[in-house]
C-alpha positions as CSV (number, residue, x, y, z in Angstrom):
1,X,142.8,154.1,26.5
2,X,141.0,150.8,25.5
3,X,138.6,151.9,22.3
4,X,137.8,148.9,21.5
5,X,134.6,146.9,22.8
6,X,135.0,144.2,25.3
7,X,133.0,141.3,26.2
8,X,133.4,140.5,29.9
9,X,131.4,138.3,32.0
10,X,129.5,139.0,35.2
11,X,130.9,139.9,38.9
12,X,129.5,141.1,41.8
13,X,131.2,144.6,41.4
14,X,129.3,144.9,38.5
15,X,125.6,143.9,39.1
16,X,124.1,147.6,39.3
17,X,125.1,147.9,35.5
18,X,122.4,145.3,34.2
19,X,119.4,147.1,36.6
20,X,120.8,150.9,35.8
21,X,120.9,149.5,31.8
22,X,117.9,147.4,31.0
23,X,115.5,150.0,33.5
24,X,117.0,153.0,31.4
25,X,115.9,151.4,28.0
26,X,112.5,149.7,29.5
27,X,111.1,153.3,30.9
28,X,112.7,154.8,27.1
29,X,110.3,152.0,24.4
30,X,107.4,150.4,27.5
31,X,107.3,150.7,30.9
32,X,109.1,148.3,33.7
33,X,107.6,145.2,34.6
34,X,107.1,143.4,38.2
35,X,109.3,140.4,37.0
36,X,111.8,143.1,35.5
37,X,112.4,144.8,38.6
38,X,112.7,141.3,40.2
39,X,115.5,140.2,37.8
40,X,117.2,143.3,37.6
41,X,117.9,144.0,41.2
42,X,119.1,140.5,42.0
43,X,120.6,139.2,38.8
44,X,123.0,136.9,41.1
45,X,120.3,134.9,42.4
46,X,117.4,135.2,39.7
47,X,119.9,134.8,36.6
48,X,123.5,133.3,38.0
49,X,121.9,130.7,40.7
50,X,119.8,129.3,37.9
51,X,122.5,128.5,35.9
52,X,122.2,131.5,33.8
53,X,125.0,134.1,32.0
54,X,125.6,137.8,32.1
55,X,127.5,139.7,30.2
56,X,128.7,142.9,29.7
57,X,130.3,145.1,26.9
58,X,132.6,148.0,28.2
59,X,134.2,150.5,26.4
60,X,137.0,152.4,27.7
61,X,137.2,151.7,31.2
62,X,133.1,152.2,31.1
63,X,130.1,149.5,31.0
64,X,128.0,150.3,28.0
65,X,126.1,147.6,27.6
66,X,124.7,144.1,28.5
67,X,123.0,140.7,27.9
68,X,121.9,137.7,30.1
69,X,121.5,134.3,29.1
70,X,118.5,132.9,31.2
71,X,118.5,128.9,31.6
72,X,115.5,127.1,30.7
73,X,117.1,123.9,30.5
74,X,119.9,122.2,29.9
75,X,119.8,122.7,25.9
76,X,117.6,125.6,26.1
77,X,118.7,129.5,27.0
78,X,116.4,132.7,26.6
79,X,118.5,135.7,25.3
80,X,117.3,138.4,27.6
81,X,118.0,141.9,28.9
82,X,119.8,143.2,26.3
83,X,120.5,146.9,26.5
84,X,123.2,148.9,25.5
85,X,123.5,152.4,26.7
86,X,122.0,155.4,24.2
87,X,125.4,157.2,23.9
88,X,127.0,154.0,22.7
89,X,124.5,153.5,20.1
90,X,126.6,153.0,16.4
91,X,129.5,151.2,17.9
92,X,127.9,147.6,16.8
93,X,127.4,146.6,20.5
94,X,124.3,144.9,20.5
95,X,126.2,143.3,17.2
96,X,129.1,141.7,19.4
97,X,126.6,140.8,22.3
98,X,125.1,138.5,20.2
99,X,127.8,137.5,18.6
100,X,129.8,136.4,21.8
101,X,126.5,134.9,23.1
102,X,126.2,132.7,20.0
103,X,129.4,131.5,20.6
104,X,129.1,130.6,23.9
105,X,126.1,128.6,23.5
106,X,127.7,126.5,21.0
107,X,131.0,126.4,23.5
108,X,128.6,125.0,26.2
109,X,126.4,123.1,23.8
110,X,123.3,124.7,24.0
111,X,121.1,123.7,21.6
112,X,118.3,126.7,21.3
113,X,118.9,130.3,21.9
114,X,114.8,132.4,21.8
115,X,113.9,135.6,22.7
116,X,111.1,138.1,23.3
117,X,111.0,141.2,21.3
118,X,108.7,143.7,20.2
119,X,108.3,144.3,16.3
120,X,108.5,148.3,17.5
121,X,112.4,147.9,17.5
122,X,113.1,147.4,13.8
123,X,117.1,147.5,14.3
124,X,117.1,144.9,16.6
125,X,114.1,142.8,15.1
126,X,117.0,143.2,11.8
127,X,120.1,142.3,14.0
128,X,118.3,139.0,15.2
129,X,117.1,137.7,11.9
130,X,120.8,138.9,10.9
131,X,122.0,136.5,13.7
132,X,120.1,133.3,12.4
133,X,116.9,134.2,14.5
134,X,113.7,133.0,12.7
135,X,110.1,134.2,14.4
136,X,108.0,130.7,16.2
137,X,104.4,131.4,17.7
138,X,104.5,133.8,20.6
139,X,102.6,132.1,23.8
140,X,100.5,134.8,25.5
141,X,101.9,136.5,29.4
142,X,105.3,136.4,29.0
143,X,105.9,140.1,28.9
144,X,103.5,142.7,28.4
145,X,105.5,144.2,25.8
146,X,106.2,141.0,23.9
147,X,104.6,140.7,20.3
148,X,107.4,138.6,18.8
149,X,109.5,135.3,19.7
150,X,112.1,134.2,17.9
151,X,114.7,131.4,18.4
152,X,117.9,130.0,16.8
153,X,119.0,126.7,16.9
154,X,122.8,126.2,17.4
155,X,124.2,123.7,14.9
């Protein structure tokens, strides 16, 4: 029994996990977007194809959580669909989600790492600003439940 938390990267096998996730914790704090549902049921070709990253964090034998890293350009990477699964809640994955994400950036040498958030979600508002996140203005029709953008640079 593996009871630690891994970090393992997107396959095929595992593509209902980042829909069945991120739709679980949208319809929990908003409601699910046209461009979520989109993204969510074809991660391969709306995330992956574009250059993007998915990850996952799984917990004995069971995925329990996951991130993507959507490409905006070459330098530039949103950190999007973050969710980790209610009963895993207090095991610090959201911590090592980040953690492994800033790390990859600065493996691939990506530059800025932003994100859309909602000030509703205190712990993770904390968690980014833990992470080196500072809040820049917020441009208007992103996501209907955006009220916060914050970005990192990667030194």
């Amino acid at each position: 029994m593996n009871n630690t938390v891994e970090i393992i990267p997107f396959s095929q096998d595992l593509k209902e996990h980042i829909k069945v996730l991120n739709i679980a914790w949208l319809e929990k704090y908003f409601k699910v977007e046209e461009k979520d549902k989109i993204t969510l049921s074809n991660p391969q070709e709306e995330i992956i194809d574009k250059g993007g990253l998915i990850f996952y964090a799984r917990y004995n034998n069971e995925i329990i959580g996951t991130v993507s890293l959507l490409k905006t350009d070459d330098s530039t990477f949103e950190l999007s669909k973050m969710a980790v699964s209610d009963k895993a809640q207090g095991l610090g994955v959201g911590n090592k989600l980040l953690d492994y994400c800033v790390n990859i950036a600065e493996e691939k040498g990506i530059k800025t790492l932003f994100l859309y958030s909602n000030t509703i979600l205190l712990p993770a508002i904390h968690l980014y600003r833990k992470f080196g996140f500072v809040e820049i203005p917020l441009e208007a029709g992103v996501y209907e439940r955006a009220d916060i953008k914050m970005e990192k640079k990667i030194s």
